[in-house]
N, C-alpha and C positions, 0 to 999 in steps of 0.2 A: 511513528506518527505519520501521520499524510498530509501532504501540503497540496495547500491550493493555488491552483496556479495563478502566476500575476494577472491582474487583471489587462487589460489592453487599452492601450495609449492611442495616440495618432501618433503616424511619422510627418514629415515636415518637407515642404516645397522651399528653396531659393529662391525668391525675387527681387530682381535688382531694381530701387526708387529709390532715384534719385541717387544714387552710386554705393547706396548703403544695402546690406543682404539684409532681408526681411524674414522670419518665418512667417507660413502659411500651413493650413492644417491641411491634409490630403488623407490617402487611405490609411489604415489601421496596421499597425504593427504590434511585437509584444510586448511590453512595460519591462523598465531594467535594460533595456539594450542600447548602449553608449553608439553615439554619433559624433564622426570626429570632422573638427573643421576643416576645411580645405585652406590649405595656408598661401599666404603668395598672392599671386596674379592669373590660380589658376582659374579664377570663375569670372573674373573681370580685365579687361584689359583698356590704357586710359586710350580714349579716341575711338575703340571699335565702335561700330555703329550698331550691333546684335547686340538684345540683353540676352540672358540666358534665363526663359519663360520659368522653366521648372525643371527644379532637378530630383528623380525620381530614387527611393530610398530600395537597399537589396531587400527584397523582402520574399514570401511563398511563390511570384511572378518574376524573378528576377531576370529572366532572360528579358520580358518586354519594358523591365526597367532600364535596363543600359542601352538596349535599341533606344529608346526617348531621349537618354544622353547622346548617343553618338548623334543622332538625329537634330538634337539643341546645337552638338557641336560644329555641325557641318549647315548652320545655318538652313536648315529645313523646319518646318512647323510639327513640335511633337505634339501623341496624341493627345484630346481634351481631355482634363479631369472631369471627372462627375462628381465633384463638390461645389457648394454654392456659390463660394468665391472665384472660381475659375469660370464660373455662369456668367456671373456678375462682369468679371473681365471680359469676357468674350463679348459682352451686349457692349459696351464702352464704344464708344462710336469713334473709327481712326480719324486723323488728320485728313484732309480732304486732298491735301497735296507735302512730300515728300520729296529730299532732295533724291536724284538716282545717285546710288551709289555702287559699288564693285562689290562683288557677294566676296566677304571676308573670308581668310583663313580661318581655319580652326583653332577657336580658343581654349581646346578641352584636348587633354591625354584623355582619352577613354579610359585606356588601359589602366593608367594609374587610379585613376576615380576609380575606377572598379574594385582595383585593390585596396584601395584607402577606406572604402566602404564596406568590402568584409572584413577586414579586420578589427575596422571599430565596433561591429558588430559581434566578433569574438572577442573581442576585450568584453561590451557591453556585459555579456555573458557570462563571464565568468567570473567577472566582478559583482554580478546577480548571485552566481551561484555561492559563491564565498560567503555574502554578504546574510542569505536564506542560512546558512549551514554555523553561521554563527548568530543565528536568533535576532539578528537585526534590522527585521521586514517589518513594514505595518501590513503584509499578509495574513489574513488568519490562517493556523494550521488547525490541523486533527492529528489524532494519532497516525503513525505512517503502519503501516503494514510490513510485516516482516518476512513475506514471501518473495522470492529476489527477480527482477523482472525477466523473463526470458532469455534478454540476452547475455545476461549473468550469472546464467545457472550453469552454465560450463563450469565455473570458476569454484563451485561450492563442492568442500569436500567430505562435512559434516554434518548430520542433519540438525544437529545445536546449531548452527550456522541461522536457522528458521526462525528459532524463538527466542527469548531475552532468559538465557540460564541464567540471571538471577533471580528469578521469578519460579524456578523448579529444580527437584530432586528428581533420578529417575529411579524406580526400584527394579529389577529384574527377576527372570522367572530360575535365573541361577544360582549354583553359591552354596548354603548350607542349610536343608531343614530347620526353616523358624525365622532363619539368617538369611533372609536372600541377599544377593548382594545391592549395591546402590550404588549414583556416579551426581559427583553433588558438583555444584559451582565449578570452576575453568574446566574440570574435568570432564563436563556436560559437553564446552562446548567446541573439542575436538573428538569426542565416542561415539562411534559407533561399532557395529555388528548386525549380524541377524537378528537380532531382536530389536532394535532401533537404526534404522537405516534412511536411506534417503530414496525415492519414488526414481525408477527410471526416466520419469523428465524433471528429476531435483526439483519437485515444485512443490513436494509434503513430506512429512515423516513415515513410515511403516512400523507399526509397532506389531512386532510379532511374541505371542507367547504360547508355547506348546500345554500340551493338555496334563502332560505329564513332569511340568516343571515346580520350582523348587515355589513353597509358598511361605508369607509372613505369619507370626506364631499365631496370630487369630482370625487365620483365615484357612481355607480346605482346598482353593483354586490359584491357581498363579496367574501375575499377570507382569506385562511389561506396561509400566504407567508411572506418571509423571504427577507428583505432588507438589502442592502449592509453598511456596519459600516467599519469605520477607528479606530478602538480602541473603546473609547467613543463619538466620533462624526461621523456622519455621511458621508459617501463617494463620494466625486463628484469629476470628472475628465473628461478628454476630448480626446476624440480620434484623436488631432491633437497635442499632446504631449505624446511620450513613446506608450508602447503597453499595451493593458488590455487584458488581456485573462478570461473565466470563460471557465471549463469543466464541462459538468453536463451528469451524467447517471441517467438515469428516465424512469417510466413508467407511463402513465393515466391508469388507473385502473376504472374509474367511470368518468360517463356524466351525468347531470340535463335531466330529463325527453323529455320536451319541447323543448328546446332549448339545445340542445347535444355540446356544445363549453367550455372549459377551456384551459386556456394560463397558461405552466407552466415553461418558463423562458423569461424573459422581459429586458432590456434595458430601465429606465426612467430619463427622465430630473426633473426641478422644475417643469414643467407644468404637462408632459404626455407621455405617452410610447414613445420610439422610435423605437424601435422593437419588436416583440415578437414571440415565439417559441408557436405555439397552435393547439390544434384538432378541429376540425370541423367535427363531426361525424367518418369518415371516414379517413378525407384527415388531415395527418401530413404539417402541412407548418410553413412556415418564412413571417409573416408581416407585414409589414412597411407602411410609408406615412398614417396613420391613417388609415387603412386600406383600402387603393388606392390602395396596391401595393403587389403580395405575389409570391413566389416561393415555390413548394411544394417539400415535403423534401419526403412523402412517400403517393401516393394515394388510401391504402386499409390498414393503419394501423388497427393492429388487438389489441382489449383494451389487458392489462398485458403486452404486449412485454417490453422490457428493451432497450431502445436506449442511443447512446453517441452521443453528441452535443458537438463541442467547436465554439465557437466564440472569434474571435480573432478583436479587432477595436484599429486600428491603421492607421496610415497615410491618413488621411481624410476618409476613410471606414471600411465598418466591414464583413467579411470572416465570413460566417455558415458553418461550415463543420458536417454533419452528419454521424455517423460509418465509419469515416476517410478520406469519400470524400467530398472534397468542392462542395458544392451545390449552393452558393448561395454567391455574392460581394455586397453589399447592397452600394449606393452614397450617404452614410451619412455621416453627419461632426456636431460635436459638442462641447458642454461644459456642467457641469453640470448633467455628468452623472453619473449612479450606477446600480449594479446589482440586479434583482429581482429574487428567486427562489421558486417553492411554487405550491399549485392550485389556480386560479385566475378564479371563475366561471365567465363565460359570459351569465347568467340569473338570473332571481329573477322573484318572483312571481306575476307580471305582465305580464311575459311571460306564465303563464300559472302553473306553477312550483306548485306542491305539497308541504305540509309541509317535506315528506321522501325522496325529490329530491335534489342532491347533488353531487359535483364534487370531484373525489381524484387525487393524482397525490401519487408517490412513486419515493423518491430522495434517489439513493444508492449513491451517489457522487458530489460535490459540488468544485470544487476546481479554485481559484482566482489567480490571480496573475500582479500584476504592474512591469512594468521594463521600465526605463528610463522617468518615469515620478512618479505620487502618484497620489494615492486613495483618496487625500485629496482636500478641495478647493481651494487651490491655482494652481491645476491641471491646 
């Protein structure tokens, strides 16, 4: 899920009136980040003759914030704020005459301010973050994204690490004629191999499946792909209850020799596809009715590009929208169905296919979603 971020607060000025600390609003800081008091005597002293104008919070400027402190400290005039109230102070007409007095010591440890102010700062924070990470914001969230941010991806060692394996099975182009193997739930998500692996900068999956690999009993092509699971069972539902949505960012990366075609997001029932997202050399399309039927999403797809796909089936049909424009309404209506994601070659070495000939697909993004109906079969 994706969060959004706090919104933004003001931070707050000291002003001394009448011997009591006042807050005052000044510039903008982030929401959730604790401010701790200054305890003692360190911001008031009884008899000095300086108030201490304004005390400036750590924030994006923090070097010319603690200048403004030391500066408060050592009895000089810090800079003016550009807020209303400090306007307003500043117009205030002074006394006409004041007693002279001796310019005071300093009533400020810098230093320590300084510290007393980051660190309430990193407290604020990560009593923020605690607080978000146990659901207890009046933030709104979205779903977050499961690709891991940069500086993280050192750290990932599987590409199940990416997606939520309870959400998917993976089938493989290995194993035994009819019987290919598969890697279900925990086991998803420490496996890999060359056929599911993780992108040289850990930021997608690589699904690789050779031409000449192992296929399932009602099928003639192998692929390495990823079916739709409800927990521990499998996902079947219907696009004339509730809405299903998949978004997927992807690239074909690799085509079989011969026969240059891989389908790398699918729609299937109990029998057989109902739609499918696939190249054809060249031509990016959407095809349906067993392949009667297509709509081309891009006619000179160039291999490695990275596209976005959502499909959304609902109300007796299913919406392809490609990099955010709908392309494509498809007249489908059904039950029985589930998401496939993956490379899914369309040859085997009948077609001609080498033992080195082989289809890839690269999934940086996989994200599912049911509402108002279930992923399950009662769908």
């Amino acid at each position: 899920m994706r969060h959004t971020l706090p919104q933004r607060a003001t931070r707050h000025a000291l002003r001394d009136e009448g011997g009591a600390h006042v807050l005052a609003s000044s510039s903008p800081v982030r929401r959730g980040i604790a401010v701790a008091a200054v305890v003692g005597g360190a911001l008031s002293v009884a008899g000095a003759a300086v108030a201490v104008d304004r005390i400036p919070f750590v924030s994006d400027n923090a070097d010319d914030d603690l200048a403004s402190i030391g500066l408060a400290a050592d009895g000089r005039q810090a800079p003016a704020a550009d807020t209303a109230a400090d306007a307003q102070d500043d117009a205030t007409p002074e006394p006409t005459t004041q007693p002279t007095v001796a310019p005071p010591s300093p009533v400020l440890d810098t230093s320590a301010l300084a510290d007393t102010v980051r660190q309430a700062n990193e407290e604020g924070k990560r009593l923020a973050e605690k607080r978000d990470a146990q659901g207890d914001s009046d933030v709104a969230t979205a779903p977050r994204s499961r690709i891991a941010p940069e500086s993280g991806r050192a750290a990932l060692k599987s590409p199940g690490e990416l997606i939520d394996t309870n959400e998917w099975y993976l089938t493989l182009p290995t194993g035994k004629e009819g019987s290919p193997d598969t890697v279900e739930g925990s086991n998803l998500a420490t496996y890999h191999s060359k056929f599911f692996n993780l992108t040289g900068k850990r930021d997608g999956i690589v699904f690789h499946a050779g031409a000449d690999g192992v296929t399932t009993k009602n099928s003639h092509y192998p692929r390495s792909e990823l079916r739709e699971m409800n927990g521990s069972e499998k996902a079947s539902w219907s696009n004339t209850a509730g809405t299903h949505v998949l978004e997927v960012r992807e690239a074909f990366t690799k085509l079989p020799d011969s026969k240059p075609e891989v389908v790398g997001v699918q729609i299937h029932d109990a029998e057989d596809d109902v739609m499918q997202i696939r190249l054809e050399g060249k031509t990016l399309m959407v095809q349906y009715n067993d392949g009667g039927s297509e709509a081309v999403l891009d006619p000179d797809y160039k291999l490695g590009t990275p596209f976005d796909t959502k499909i959304v089936a609902a109300n007796g049909k299913v919406d392809v929208l490609y990099n955010g424009q709908k392309k494509a309404e498809l007249p489908l209506s059904g039950s029985g169905w589930y998401w496939k994601v993956g490379a899914y070659v369309q040859s085997n070495a009948s077609k001609g296919e080498g033992s080195g000939s082989a289809g890839e697909v690269v999934v940086y993004k996989a994200d599912i979603s049911h509402s108002g109906g279930s992923g399950s079969d009662d769908a």
